[in-house]
MIBA-120392 format. One record per residue (C-alpha): residue number from 1; residue in one letter; y, x, z. Coordinates in steps of 0.25 Angstrom, whole numbers, plus 5000, padded with zeros to 4 digits. Example, Ala and Ser with C-alpha at 12.3 -4.5 7.8 and 13.67 -1.06 7.14 Angstrom:
2
<pt resi="1" resn="a" yy="4982" xx="5049" zz="5031"/>
<pt resi="2" resn="s" yy="4996" xx="5055" zz="5029"/>
// end
This chain:
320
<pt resi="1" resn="x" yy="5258" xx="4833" zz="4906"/>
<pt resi="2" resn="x" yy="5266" xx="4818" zz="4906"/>
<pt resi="3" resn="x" yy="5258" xx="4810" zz="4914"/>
<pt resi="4" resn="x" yy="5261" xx="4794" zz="4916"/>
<pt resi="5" resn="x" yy="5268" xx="4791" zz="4930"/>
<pt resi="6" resn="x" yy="5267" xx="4805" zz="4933"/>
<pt resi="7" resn="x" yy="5277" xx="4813" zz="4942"/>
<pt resi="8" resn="x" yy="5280" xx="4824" zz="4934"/>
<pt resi="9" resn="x" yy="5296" xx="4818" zz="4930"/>
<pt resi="10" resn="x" yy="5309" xx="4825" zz="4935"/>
<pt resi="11" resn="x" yy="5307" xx="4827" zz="4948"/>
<pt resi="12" resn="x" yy="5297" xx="4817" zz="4953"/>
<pt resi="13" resn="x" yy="5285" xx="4825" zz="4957"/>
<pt resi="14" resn="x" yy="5298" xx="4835" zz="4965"/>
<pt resi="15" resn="x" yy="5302" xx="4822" zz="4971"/>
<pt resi="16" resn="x" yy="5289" xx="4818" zz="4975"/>
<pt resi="17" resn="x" yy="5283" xx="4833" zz="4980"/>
<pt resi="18" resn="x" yy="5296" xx="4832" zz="4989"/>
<pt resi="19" resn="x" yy="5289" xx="4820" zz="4997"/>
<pt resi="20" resn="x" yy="5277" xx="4829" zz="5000"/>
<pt resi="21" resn="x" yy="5272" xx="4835" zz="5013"/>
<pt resi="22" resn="x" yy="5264" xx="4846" zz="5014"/>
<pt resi="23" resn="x" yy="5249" xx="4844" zz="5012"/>
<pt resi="24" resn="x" yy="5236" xx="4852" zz="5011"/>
<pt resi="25" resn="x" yy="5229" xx="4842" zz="5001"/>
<pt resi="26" resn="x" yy="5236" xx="4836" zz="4990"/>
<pt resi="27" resn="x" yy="5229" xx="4823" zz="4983"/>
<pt resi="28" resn="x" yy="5235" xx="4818" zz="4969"/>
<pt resi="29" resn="x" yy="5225" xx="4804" zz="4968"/>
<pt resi="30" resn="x" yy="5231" xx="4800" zz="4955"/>
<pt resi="31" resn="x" yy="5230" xx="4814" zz="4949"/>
<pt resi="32" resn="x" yy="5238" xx="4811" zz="4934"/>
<pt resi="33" resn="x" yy="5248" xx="4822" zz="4934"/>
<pt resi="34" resn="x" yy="5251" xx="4824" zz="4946"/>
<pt resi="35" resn="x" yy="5264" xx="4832" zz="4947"/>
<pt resi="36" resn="x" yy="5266" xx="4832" zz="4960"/>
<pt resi="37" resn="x" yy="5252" xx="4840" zz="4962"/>
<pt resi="38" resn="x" yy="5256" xx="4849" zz="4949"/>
<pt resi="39" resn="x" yy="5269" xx="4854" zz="4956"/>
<pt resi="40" resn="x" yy="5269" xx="4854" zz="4971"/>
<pt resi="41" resn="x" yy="5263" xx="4865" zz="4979"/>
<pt resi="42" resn="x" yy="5248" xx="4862" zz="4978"/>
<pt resi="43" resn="x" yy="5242" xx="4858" zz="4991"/>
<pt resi="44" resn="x" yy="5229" xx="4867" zz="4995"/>
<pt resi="45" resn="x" yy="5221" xx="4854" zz="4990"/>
<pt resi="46" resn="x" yy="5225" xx="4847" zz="4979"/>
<pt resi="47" resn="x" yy="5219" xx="4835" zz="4975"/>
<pt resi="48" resn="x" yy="5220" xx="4827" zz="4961"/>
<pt resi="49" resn="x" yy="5210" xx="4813" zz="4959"/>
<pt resi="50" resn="x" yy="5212" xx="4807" zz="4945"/>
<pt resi="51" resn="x" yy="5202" xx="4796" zz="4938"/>
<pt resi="52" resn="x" yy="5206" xx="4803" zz="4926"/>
<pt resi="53" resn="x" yy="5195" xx="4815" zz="4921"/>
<pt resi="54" resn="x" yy="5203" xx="4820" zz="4912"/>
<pt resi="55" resn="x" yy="5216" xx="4823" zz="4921"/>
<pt resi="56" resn="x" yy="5206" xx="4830" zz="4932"/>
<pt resi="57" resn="x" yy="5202" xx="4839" zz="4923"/>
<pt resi="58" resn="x" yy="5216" xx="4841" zz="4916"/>
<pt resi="59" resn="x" yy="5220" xx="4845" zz="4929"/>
<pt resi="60" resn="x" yy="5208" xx="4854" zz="4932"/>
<pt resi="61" resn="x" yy="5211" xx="4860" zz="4919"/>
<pt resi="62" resn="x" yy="5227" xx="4863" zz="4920"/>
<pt resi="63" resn="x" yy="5225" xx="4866" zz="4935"/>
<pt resi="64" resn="x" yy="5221" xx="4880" zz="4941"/>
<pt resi="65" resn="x" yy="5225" xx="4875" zz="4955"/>
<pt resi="66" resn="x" yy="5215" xx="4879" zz="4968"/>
<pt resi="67" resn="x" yy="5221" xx="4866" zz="4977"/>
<pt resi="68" resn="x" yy="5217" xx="4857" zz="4965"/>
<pt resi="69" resn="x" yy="5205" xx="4848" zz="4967"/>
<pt resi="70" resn="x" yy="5203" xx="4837" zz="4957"/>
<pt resi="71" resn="x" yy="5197" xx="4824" zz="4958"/>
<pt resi="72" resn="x" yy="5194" xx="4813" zz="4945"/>
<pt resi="73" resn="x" yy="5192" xx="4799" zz="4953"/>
<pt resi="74" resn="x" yy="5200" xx="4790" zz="4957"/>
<pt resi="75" resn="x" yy="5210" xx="4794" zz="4966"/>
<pt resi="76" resn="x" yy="5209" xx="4782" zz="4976"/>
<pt resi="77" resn="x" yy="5196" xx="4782" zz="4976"/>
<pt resi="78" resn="x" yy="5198" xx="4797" zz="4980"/>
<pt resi="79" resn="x" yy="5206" xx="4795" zz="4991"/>
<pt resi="80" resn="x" yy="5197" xx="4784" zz="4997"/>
<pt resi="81" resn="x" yy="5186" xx="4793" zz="4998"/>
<pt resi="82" resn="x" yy="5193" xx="4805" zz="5001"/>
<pt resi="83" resn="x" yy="5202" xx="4799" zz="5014"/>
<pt resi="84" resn="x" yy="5189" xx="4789" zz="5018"/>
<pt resi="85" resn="x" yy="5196" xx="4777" zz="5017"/>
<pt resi="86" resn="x" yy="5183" xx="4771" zz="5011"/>
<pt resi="87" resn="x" yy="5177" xx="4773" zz="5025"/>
<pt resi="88" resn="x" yy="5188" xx="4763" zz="5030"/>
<pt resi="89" resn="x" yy="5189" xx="4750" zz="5023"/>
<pt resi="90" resn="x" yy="5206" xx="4746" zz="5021"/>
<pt resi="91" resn="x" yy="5212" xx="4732" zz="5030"/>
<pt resi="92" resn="x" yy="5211" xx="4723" zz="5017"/>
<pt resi="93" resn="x" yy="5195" xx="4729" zz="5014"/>
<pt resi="94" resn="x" yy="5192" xx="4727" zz="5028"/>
<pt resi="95" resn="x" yy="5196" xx="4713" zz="5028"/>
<pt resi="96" resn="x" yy="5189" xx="4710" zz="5017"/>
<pt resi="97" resn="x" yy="5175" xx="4717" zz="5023"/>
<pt resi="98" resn="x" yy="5177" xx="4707" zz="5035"/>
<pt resi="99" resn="x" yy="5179" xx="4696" zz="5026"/>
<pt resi="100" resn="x" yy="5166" xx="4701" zz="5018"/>
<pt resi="101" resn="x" yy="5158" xx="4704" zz="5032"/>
<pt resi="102" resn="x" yy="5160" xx="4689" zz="5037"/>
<pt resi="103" resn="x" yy="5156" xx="4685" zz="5024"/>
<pt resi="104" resn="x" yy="5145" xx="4693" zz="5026"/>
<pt resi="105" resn="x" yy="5141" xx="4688" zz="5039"/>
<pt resi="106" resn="x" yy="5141" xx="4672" zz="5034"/>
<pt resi="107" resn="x" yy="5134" xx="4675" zz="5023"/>
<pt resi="108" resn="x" yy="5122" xx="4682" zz="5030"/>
<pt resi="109" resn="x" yy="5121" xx="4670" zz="5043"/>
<pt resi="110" resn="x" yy="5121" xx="4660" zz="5031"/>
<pt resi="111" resn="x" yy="5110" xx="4667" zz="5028"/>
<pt resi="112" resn="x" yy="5116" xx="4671" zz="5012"/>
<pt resi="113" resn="x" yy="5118" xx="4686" zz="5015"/>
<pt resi="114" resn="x" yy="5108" xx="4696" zz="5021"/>
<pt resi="115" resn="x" yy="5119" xx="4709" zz="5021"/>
<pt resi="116" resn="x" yy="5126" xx="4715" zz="5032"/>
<pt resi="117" resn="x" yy="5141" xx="4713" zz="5035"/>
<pt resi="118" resn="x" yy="5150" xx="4723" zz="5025"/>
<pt resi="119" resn="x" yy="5152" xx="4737" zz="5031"/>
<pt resi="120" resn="x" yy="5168" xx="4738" zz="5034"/>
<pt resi="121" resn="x" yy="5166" xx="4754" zz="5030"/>
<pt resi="122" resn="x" yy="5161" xx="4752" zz="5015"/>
<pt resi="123" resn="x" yy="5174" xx="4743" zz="5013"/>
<pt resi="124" resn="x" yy="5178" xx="4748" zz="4998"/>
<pt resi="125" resn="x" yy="5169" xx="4758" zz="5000"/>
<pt resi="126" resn="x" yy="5164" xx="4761" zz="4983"/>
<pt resi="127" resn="x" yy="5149" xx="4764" zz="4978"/>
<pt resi="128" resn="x" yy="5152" xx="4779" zz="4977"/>
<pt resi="129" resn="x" yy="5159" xx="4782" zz="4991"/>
<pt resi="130" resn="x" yy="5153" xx="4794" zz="4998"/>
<pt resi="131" resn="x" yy="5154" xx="4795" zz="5015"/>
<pt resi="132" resn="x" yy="5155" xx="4810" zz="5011"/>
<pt resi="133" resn="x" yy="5167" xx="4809" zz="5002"/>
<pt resi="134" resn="x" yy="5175" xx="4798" zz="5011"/>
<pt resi="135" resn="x" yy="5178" xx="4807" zz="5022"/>
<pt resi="136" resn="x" yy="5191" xx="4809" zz="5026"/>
<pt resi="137" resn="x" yy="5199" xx="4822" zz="5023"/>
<pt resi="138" resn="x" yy="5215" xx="4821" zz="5023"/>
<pt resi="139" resn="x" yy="5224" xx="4825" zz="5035"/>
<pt resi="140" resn="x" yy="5217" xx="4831" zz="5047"/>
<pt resi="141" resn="x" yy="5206" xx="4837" zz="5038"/>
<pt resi="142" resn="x" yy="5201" xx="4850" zz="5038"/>
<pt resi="143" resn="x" yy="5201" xx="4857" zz="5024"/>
<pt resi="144" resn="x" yy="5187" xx="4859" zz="5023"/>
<pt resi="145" resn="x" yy="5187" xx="4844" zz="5026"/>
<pt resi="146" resn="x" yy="5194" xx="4840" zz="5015"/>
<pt resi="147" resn="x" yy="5187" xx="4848" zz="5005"/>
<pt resi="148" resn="x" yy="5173" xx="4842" zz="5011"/>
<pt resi="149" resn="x" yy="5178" xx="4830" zz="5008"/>
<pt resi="150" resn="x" yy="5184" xx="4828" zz="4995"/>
<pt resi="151" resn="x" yy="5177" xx="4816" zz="4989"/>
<pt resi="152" resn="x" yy="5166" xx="4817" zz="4979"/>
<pt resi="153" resn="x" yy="5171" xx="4814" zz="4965"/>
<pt resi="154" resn="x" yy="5170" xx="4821" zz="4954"/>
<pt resi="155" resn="x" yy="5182" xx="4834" zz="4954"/>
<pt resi="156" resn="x" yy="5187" xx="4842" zz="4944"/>
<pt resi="157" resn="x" yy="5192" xx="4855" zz="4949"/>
<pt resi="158" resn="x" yy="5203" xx="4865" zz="4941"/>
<pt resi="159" resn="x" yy="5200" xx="4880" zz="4941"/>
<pt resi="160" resn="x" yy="5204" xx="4889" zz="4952"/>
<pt resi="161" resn="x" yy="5211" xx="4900" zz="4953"/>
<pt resi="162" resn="x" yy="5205" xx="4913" zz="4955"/>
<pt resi="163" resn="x" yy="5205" xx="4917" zz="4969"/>
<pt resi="164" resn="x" yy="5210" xx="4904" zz="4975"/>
<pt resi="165" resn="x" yy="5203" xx="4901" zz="4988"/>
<pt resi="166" resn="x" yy="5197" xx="4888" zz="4987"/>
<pt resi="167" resn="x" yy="5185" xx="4881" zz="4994"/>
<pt resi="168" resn="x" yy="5172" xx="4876" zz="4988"/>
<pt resi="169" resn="x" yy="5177" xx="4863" zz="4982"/>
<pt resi="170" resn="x" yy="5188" xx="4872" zz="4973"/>
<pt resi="171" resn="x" yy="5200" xx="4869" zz="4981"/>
<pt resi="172" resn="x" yy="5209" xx="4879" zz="4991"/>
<pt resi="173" resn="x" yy="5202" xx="4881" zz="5004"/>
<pt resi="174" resn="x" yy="5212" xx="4877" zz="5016"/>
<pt resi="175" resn="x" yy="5209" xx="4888" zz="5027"/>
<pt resi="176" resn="x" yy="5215" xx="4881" zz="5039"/>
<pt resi="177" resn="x" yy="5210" xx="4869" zz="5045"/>
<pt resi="178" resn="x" yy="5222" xx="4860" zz="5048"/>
<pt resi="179" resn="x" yy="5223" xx="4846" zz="5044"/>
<pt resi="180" resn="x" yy="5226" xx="4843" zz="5029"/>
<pt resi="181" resn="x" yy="5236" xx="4835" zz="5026"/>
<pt resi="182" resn="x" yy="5232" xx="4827" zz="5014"/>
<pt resi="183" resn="x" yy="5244" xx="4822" zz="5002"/>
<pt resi="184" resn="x" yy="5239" xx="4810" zz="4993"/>
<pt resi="185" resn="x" yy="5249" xx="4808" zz="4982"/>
<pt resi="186" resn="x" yy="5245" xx="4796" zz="4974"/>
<pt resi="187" resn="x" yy="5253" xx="4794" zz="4960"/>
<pt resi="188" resn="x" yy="5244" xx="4780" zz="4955"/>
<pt resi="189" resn="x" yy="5246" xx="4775" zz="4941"/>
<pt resi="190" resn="x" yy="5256" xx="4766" zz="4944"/>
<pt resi="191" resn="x" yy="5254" xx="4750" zz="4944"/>
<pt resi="192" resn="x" yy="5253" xx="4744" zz="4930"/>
<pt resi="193" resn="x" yy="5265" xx="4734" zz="4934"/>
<pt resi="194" resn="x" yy="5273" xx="4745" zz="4939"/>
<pt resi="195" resn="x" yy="5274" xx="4751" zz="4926"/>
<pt resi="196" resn="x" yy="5285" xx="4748" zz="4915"/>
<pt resi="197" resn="x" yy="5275" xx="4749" zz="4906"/>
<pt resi="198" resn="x" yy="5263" xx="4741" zz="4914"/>
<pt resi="199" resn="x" yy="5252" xx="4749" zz="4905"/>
<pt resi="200" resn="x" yy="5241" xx="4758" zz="4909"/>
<pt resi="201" resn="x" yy="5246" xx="4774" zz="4908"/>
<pt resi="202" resn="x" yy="5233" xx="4780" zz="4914"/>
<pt resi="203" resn="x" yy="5218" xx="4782" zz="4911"/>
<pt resi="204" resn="x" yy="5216" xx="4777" zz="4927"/>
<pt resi="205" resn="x" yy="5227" xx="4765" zz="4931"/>
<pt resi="206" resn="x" yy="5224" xx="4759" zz="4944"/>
<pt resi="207" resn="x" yy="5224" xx="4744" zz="4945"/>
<pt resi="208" resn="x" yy="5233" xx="4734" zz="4956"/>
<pt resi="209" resn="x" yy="5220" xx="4735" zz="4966"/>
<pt resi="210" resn="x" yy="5219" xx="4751" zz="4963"/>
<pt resi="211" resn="x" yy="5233" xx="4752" zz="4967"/>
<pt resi="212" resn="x" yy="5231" xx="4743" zz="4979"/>
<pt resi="213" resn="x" yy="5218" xx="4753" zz="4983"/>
<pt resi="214" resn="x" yy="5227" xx="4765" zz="4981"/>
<pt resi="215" resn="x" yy="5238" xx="4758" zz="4991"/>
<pt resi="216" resn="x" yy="5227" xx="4755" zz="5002"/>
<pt resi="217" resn="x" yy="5220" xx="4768" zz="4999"/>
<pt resi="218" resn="x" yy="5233" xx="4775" zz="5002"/>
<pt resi="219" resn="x" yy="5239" xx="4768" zz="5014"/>
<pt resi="220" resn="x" yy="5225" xx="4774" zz="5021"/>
<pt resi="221" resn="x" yy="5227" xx="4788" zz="5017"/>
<pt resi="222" resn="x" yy="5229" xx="4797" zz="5028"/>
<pt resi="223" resn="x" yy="5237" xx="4807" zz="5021"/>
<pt resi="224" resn="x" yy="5249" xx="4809" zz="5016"/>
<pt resi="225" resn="x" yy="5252" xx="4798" zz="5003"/>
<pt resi="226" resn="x" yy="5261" xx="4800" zz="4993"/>
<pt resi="227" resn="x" yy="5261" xx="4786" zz="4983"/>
<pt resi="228" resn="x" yy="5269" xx="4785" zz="4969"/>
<pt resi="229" resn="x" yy="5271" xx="4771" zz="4961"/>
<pt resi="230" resn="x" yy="5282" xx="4765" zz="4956"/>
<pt resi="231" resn="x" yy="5288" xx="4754" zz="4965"/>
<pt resi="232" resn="x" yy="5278" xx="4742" zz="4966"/>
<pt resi="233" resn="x" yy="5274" xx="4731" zz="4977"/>
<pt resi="234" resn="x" yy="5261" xx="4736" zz="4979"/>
<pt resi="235" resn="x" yy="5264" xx="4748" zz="4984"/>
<pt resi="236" resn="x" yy="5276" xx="4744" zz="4991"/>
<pt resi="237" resn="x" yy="5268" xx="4736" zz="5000"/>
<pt resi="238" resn="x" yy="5259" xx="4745" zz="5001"/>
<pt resi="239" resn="x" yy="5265" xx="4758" zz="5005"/>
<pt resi="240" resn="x" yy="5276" xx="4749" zz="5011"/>
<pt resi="241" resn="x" yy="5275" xx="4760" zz="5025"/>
<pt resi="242" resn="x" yy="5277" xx="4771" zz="5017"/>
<pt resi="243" resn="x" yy="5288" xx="4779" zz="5013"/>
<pt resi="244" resn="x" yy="5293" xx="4777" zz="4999"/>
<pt resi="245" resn="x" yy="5305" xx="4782" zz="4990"/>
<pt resi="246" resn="x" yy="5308" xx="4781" zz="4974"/>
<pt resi="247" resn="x" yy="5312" xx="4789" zz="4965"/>
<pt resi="248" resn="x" yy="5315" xx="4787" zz="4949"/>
<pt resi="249" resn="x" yy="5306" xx="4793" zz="4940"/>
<pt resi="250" resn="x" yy="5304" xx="4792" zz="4923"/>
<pt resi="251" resn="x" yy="5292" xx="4786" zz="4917"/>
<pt resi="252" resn="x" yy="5286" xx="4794" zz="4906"/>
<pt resi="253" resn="x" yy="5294" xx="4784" zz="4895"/>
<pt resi="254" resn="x" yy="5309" xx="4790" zz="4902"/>
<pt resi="255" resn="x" yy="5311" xx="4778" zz="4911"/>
<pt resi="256" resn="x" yy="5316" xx="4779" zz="4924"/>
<pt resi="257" resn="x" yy="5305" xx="4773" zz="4935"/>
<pt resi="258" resn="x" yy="5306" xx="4772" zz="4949"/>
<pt resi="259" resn="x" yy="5294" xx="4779" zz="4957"/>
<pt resi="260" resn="x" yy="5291" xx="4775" zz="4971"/>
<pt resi="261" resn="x" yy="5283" xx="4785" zz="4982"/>
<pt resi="262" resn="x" yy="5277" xx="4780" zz="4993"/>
<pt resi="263" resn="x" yy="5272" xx="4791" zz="5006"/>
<pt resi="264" resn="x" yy="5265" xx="4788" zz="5018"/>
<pt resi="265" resn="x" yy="5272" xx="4800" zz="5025"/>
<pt resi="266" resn="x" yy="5287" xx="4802" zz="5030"/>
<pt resi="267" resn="x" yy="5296" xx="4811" zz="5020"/>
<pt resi="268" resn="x" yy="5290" xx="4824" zz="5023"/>
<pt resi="269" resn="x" yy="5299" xx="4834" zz="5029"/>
<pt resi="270" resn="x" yy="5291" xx="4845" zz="5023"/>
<pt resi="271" resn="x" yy="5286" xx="4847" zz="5009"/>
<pt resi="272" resn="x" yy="5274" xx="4853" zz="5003"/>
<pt resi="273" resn="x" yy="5281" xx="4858" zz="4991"/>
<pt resi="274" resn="x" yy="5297" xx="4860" zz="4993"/>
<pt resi="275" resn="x" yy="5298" xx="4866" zz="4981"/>
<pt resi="276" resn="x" yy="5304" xx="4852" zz="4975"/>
<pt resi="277" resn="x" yy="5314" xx="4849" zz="4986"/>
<pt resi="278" resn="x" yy="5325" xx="4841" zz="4980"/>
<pt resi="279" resn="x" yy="5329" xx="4826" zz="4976"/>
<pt resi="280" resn="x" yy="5331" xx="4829" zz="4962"/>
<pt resi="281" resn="x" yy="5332" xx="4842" zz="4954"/>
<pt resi="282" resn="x" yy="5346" xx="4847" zz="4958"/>
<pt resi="283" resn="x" yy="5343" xx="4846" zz="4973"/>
<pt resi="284" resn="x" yy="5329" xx="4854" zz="4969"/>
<pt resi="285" resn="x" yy="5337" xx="4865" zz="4962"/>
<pt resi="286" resn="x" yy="5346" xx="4866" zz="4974"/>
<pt resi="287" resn="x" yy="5335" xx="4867" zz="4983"/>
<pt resi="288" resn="x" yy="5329" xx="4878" zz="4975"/>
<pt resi="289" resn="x" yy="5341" xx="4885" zz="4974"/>
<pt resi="290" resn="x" yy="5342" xx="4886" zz="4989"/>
<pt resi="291" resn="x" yy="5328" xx="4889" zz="4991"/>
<pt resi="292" resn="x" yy="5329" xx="4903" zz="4981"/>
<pt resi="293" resn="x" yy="5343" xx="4906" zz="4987"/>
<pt resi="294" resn="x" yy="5337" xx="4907" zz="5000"/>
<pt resi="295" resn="x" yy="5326" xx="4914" zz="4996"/>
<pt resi="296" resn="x" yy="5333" xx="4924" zz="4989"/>
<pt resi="297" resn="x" yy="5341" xx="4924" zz="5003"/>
<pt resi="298" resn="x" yy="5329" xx="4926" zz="5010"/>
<pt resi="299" resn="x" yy="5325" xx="4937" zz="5001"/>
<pt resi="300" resn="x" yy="5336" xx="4946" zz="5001"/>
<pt resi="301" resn="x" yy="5335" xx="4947" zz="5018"/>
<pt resi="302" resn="x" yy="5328" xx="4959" zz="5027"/>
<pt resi="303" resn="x" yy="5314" xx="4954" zz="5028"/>
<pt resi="304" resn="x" yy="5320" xx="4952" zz="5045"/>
<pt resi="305" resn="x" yy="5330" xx="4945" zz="5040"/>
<pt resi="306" resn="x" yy="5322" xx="4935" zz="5033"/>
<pt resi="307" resn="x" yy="5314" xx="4933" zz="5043"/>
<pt resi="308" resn="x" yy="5323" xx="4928" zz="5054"/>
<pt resi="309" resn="x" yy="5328" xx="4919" zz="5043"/>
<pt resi="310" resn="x" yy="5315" xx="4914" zz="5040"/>
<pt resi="311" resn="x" yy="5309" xx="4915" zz="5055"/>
<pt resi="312" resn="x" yy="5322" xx="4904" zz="5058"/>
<pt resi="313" resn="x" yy="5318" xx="4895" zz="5048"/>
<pt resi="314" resn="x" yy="5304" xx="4894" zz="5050"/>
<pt resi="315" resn="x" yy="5308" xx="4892" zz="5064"/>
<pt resi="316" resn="x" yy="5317" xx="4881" zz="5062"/>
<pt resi="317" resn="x" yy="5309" xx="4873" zz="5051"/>
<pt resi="318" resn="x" yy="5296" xx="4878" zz="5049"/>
<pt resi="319" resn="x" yy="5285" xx="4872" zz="5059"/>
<pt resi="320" resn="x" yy="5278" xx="4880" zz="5068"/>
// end
């Protein structure tokens, strides 16, 4: 379906699935459309946070996927919970809680305030956070640890495929316990001035200090952290240590737009879907050419033959 600012034009979600490493948990926090979930190889969790009911249950409804776990909340709120970064208050909250504590202190020995100094752990902390549902399950995670703790909002879960193998919570069970490696891809509702337009497009928009709480929100991730926006100040500044490119896009009127993506990771020198390799749709075709002609290659060998082909290249590329 169109959707407003999503990533579903000629060749934006290919160019964007090319600037993604291999991961074991996908999290789409500003659900919407979401192309680049619909077209990459899932990941064995795959996890979509929208404000918006009805998109939850859209996707629950066109979805039959077993990776899929859906979340409608807000996705920063999500991620702050999910990552326990409510448990650590952020510098500028910090300096704001001392600011509050010496407050606090003159106003109780002048005898005005009968109240303790301010605890610097509840900093922004809301009325509805849980201990329980903070605790921190990204890179270095068991799965059954992230699947304990997957925070407590409401969740819509599509149907599953017979015979899937899935744990309690309706999602793939992971078997092995290695550390996860967690991507958050987060596609905002851009800023209201950084829109030709500069009207609302969404049932949920975010607002200048929301954008702000997403930046700081982000910059304490400890994951990998893909951003899309188009070129703005704020987050220029923000993300100013993280890698960025551009790339020219359409708005859903036909004009051309200039998209900008920030990653708090090196170009990855391996993907977790190739499938998409190319810098436009030439190069993609020429790729995929040269991937079913070796194939074929491969195919027509003695089974001994291929393997000393295959065992050479597995040697000289593939990790041990």
């Amino acid at each position: 379906m169109a959707w407003p600012g999503g990533k579903d034009g000629a060749g934006v979600s290919q160019r964007l699935i090319n600037q993604i490493p291999p991961h074991d948990v996908f999290v789409s926090a500003f659900l919407g459309d979401c192309a680049i979930m619909r077209r990459k190889l899932p990941a064995a969790v795959s996890i979509g946070i929208d404000k918006s009911r009805a998109n939850v249950e859209r996707w629950a409804a066109e979805q039959s996927r077993p990776d899929l776990r859906l979340f409608c909340c807000c996705g920063i709120e999500w991620l702050r919970h999910h990552f326990g970064l409510y448990l650590v208050a952020p510098p500028h909250s910090a300096a704001k809680a001392r600011r509050n504590e010496q407050k606090v202190t003159k106003e109780t020995k002048a005898g005005r305030r009968r109240t303790g100094p301010q605890n610097l752990a509840t900093v922004d902390r809301p009325p509805h956070f849980s201990a329980a549902a903070a605790v921190v399950a990204g890179n270095g995670d068991a799965a059954d640890g992230l699947f304990s703790s997957l925070p407590s909002f409401p969740s819509v879960q599509p149907p599953v495929a017979a015979g899937a193998a899935k744990s309690g919570g309706g999602v793939p069970l992971i078997t092995d316990h290695r550390p996860l490696t967690t991507f958050v891809y987060l596609d905002p509702p851009y800023l209201l001035d950084s829109r030709r337009s500069r009207r609302q497009l969404y049932e949920w928009e975010l607002t200048d200090d929301q954008h702000a709480e997403l930046l700081d929100t982000s910059l304490r991730l400890p994951c990998l952290v893909m951003i899309s926006h188009y070129p703005h100040p704020l987050y220029a500044r923000s993300l100013a240590g993280w890698r960025s490119f551009t790339f020219q896009s359409q708005t859903r009127g036909g004009r051309s737009a200039v998209e900008q993506v920030w990653c708090n990771y090196p170009p990855p020198a391996e993907l977790h879907d190739a499938r998409f390799v190319g810098g436009n749709k030439r190069e993609r075709e020429r790729v995929r050419r040269r991937v079913r002609n070796w194939t074929q290659g491969l195919a027509r060998m003695q089974p001994a033959e291929r393997q000393a082909v295959l065992d050479q290249i597995a040697a000289r590329w593939l990790p041990a």
